[in-house]
N, C-alpha and C positions, 0 to 999 in steps of 0.2 A: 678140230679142237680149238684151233685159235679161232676162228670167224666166231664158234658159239661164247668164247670167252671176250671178240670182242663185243657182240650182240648183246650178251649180260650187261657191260661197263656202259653202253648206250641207253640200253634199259634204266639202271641204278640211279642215273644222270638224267633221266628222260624230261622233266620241268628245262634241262637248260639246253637241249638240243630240240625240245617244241621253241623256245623264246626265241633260238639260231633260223629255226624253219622260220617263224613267222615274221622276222623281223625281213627275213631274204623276200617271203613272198610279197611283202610289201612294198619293198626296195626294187623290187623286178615292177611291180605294179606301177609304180612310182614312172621306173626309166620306162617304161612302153608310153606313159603318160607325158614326159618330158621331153625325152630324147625320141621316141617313135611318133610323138604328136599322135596319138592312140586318145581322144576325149573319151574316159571312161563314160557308160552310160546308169543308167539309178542301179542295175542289176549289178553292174562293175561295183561300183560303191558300195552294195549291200552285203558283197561277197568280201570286201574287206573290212569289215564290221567285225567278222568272224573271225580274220585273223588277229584283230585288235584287240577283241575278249582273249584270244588263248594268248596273247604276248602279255596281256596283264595277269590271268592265271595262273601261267606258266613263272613269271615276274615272281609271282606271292609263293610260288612252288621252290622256287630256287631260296628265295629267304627263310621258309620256313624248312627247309632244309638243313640250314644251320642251328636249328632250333630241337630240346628235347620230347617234341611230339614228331618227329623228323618223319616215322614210317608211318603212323595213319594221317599225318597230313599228307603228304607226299602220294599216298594211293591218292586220296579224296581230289587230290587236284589233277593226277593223270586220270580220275575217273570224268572230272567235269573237263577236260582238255582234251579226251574224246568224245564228249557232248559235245562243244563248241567245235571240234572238226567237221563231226557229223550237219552240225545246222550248215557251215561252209558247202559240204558236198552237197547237203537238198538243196541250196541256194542256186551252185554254181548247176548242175544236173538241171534243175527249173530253166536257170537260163540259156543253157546249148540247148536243151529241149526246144526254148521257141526262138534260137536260133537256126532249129534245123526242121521249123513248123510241123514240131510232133503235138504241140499246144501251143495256145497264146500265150504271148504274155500280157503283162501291163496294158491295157489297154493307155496307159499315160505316157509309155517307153514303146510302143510299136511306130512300124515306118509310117502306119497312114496319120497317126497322131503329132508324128515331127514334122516340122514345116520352117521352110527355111524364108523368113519374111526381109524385106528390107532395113529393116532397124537391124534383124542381125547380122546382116550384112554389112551394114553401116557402122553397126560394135566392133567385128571384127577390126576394118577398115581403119578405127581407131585405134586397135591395141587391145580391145574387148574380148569379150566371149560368145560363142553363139550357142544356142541353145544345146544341148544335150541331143548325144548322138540316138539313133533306134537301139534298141536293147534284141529285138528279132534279127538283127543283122552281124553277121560277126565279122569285126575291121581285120583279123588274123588268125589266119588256119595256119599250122603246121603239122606233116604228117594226116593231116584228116581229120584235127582236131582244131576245135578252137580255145580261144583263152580260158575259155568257162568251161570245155570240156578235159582241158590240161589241168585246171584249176580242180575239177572234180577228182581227178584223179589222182592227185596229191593230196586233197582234204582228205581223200579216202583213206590213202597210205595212211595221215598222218593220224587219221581215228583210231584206226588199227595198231598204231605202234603205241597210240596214248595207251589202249585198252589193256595192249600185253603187257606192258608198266605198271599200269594197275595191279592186272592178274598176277603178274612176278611178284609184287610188294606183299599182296596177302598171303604170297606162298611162304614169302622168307620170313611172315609175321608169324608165321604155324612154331 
């Protein structure tokens, strides 16, 4: 009884605990990029794209919240805030995939396309950058998964909680 009554108050709430997810995931993205020296590569950056749409989404959800169109905005935006999870999981799903050579990827992001030349050596050297890492290679497994396979699997969750938020909203609009 209590887990379902806390589940409901998550649900009710769900525009400001997607804005909590995605602001975490990108924070976690951020320190693997900062503090793990983890250079994201194009697939890395394209999978937080995703979570940038649902924290603006989500953003317009929590305000329009306060507002008298409250319950069909409020579905409309958990409705597109499981869109926008859902393109995160094809994205990140794409790229464990050709990190784990079930497909290509990027022919622009694969290892035979990176090439590590003198000038980026010489960037670095100076404080610089060097070119973008392979997108087919994953810099961190845990448990058997890597960032893009963890990442899938949270986007998933987080489609799925969008969706039941939705579905609840039209229920209590009956």
């Amino acid at each position: 009884m209590v887990q379902e009554a806390m589940r409901a108050q998550i649900l009710n709430r769900w525009p400001l605990w997607a804005l909590i997810a995605s602001a975490l995931m990108l924070a976690a993205a951020h320190a693997f990029q900062t503090f793990g020296h983890l250079a994201p590569c194009m697939l890395c950056l394209r999978q937080r794209e995703a979570y940038w749409a649902a924290l603006a989404l989500a953003a317009a959800g929590v305000a329009l919240g306060f507002t008298p169109w409250r319950g069909a905005a409020v579905r409309i935006v958990c409705g597109l805030l499981a869109l926008a999870f859902l393109w995160g999981a094809g994205l990140a799903i794409y790229h464990a995939g050709a990190e784990w050579k079930w497909w290509p990827g990027p022919a622009s992001c694969s290892a035979a396309a990176v090439h590590v030349s003198a000038a980026d050596l010489a960037a670095v050297l100076r404080g610089g950058r060097m070119s973008a890492p392979a997108c087919d290679k994953a810099p961190w497994v845990f448990l058997g998964l890597s960032m893009a396979g963890w990442n899938a699997l949270t986007s998933l969750a987080l489609a799925g909680a969008s969706a039941l938020a939705a579905a609840q909203g039209r229920e209590e609009a009956r």
